[in-house]
ChimeraX commands (.cxc) that place a marker at each C-alpha (Angstrom):
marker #1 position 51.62,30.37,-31.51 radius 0.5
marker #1 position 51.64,28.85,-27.74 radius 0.5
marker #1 position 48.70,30.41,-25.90 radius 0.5
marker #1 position 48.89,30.27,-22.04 radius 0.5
marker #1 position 45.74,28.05,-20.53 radius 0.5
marker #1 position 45.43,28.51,-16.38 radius 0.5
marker #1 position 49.11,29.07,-16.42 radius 0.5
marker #1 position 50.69,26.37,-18.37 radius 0.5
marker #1 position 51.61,27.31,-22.40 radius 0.5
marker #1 position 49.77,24.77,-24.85 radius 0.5
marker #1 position 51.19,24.76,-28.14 radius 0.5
marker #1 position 50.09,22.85,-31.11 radius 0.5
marker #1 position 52.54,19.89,-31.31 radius 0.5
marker #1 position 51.24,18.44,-34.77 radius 0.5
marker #1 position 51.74,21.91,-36.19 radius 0.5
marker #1 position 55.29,21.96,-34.73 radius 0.5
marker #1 position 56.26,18.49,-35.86 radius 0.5
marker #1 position 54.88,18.99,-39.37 radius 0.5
marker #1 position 56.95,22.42,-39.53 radius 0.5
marker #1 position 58.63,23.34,-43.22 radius 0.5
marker #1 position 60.30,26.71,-43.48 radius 0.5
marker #1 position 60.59,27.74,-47.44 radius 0.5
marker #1 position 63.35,30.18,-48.06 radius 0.5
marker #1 position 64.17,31.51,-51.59 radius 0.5
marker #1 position 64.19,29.23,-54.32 radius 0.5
marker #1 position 68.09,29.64,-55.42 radius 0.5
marker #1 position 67.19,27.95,-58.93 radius 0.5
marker #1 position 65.44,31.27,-59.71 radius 0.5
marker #1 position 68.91,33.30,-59.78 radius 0.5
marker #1 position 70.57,31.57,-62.81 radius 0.5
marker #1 position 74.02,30.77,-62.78 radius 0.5
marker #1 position 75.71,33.67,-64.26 radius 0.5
marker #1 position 74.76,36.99,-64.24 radius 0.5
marker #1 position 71.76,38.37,-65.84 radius 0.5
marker #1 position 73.72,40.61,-68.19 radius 0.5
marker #1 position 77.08,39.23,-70.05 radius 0.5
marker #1 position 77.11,41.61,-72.95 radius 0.5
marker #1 position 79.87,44.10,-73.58 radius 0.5
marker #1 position 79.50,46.51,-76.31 radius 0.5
marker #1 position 79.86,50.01,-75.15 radius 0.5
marker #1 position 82.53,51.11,-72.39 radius 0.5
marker #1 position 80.15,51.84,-69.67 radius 0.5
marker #1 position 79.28,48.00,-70.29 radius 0.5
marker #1 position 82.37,46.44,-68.47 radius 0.5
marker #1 position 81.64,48.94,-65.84 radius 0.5
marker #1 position 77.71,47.84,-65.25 radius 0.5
marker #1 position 78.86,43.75,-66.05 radius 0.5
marker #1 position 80.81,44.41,-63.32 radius 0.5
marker #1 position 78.41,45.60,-60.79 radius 0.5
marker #1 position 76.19,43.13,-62.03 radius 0.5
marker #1 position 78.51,40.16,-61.40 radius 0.5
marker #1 position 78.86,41.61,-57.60 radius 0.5
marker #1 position 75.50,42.39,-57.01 radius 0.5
marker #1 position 74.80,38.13,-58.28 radius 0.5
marker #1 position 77.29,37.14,-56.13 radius 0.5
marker #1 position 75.99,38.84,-53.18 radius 0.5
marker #1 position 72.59,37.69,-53.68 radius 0.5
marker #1 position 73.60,34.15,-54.14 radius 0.5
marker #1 position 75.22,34.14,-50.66 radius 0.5
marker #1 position 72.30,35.81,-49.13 radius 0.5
marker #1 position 69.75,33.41,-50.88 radius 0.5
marker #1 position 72.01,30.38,-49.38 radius 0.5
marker #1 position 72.13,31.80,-45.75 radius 0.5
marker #1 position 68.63,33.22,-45.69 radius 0.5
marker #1 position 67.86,28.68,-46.27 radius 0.5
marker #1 position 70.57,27.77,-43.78 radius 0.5
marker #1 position 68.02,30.28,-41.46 radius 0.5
marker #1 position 64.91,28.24,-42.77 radius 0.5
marker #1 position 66.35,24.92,-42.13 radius 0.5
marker #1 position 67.40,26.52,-38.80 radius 0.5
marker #1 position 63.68,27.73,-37.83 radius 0.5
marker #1 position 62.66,24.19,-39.19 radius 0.5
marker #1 position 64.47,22.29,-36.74 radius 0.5
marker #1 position 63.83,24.51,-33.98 radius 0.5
marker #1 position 60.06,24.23,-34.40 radius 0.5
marker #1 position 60.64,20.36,-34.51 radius 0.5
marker #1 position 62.55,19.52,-32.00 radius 0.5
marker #1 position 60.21,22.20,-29.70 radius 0.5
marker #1 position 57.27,20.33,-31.08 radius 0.5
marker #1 position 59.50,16.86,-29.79 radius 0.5
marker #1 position 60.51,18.21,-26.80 radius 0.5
marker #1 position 56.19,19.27,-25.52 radius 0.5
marker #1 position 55.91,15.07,-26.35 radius 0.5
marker #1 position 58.45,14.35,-24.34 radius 0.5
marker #1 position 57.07,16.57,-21.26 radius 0.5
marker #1 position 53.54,15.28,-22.05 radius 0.5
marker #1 position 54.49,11.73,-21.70 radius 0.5
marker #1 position 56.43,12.37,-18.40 radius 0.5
marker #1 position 53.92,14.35,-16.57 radius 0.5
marker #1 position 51.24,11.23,-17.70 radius 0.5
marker #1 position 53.23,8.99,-16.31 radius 0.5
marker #1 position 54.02,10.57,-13.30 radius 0.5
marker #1 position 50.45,10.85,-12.93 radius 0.5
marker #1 position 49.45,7.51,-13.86 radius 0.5
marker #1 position 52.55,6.20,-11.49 radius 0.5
marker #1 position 50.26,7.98,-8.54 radius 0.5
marker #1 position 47.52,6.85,-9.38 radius 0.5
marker #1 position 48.21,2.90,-9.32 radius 0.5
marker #1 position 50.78,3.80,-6.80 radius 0.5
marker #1 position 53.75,2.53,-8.44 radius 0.5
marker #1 position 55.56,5.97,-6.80 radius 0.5
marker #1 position 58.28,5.77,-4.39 radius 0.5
marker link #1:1,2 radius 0.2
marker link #1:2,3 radius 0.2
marker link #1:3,4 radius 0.2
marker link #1:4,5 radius 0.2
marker link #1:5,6 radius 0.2
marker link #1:6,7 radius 0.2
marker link #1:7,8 radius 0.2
marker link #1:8,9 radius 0.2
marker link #1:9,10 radius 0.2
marker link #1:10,11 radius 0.2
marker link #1:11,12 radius 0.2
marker link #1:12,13 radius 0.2
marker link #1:13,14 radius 0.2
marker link #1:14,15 radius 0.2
marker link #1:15,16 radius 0.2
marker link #1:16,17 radius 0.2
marker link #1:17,18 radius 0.2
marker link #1:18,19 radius 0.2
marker link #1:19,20 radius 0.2
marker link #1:20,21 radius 0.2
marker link #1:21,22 radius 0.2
marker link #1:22,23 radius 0.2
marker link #1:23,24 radius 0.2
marker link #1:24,25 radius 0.2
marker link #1:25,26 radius 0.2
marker link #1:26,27 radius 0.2
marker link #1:27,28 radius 0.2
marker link #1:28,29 radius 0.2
marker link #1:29,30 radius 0.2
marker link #1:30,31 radius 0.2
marker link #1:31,32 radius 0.2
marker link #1:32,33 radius 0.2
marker link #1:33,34 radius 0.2
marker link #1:34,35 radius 0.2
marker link #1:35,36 radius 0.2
marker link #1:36,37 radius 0.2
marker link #1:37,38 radius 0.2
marker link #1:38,39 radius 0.2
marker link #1:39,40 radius 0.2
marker link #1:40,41 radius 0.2
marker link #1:41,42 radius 0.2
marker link #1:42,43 radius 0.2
marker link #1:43,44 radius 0.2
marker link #1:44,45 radius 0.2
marker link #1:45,46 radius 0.2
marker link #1:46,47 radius 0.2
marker link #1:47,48 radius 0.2
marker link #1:48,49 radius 0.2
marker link #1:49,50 radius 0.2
marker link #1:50,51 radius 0.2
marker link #1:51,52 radius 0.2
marker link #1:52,53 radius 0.2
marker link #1:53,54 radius 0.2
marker link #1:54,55 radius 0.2
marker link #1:55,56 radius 0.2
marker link #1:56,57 radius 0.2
marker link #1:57,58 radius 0.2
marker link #1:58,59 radius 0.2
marker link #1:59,60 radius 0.2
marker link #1:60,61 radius 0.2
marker link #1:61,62 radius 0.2
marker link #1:62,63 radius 0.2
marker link #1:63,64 radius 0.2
marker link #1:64,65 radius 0.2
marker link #1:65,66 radius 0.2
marker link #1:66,67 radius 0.2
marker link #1:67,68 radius 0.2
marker link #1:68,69 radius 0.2
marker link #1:69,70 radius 0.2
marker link #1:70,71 radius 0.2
marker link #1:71,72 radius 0.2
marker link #1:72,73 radius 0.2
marker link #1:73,74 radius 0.2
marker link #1:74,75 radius 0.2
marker link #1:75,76 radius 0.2
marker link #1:76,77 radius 0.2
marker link #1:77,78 radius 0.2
marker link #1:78,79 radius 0.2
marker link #1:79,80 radius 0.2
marker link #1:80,81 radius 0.2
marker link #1:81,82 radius 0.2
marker link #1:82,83 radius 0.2
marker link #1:83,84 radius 0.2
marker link #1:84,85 radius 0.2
marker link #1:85,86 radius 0.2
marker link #1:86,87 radius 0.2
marker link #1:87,88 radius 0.2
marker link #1:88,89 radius 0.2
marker link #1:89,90 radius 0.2
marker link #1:90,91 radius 0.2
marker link #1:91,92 radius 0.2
marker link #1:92,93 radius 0.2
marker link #1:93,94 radius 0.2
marker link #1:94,95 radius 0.2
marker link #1:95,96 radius 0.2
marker link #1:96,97 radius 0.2
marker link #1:97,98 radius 0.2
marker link #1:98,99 radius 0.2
marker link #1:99,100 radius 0.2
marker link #1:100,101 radius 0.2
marker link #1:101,102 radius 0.2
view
């Protein structure tokens, strides 16, 4: 988490850069329903269910990664981006300094 030091946020860039969001592992779902098996009427009625309830949660387990890839590359490119300012303000500075400014 960025803390604020004399008024400027400092964030940990190696953290940022070496971000990896895990979502749900969809391999743990199957790829049918858990229960198949008809036998008495109220059966068809739970398969049913069952088969919409799987679906569901297989389109929730693929968004829910599409968020974790999102947060990954977020984190990146913010850990990218604090580099990128870094490197500016240093040379800025070291442009003063041997008076290369104009």
């Amino acid at each position: 988490m960025p803390r604020s030091t004399g008024g400027f946020i400092s964030g940990d860039t190696e953290a940022m850069l070496n971000f990896t969001a895990q979502g749900p592992d969809p391999g743990a779902l199957g790829s049918q329903p858990a229960f198949t098996r008809v036998g008495m009427p109220e059966s068809a009625v739970f398969a049913a269910v069952d088969i919409s309830a799987s679906t569901r949660l297989m389109r929730f387990v693929a968004e829910a990664n599409q968020g974790f890839q999102s947060y990954t590359t977020v984190a990146r490119a913010s850990g990218d981006a604090y580099l990128s300012a870094n490197e500016a303000g240093e040379a800025a500075i070291v442009n003063v300094s041997t008076g290369l400014v104009r």
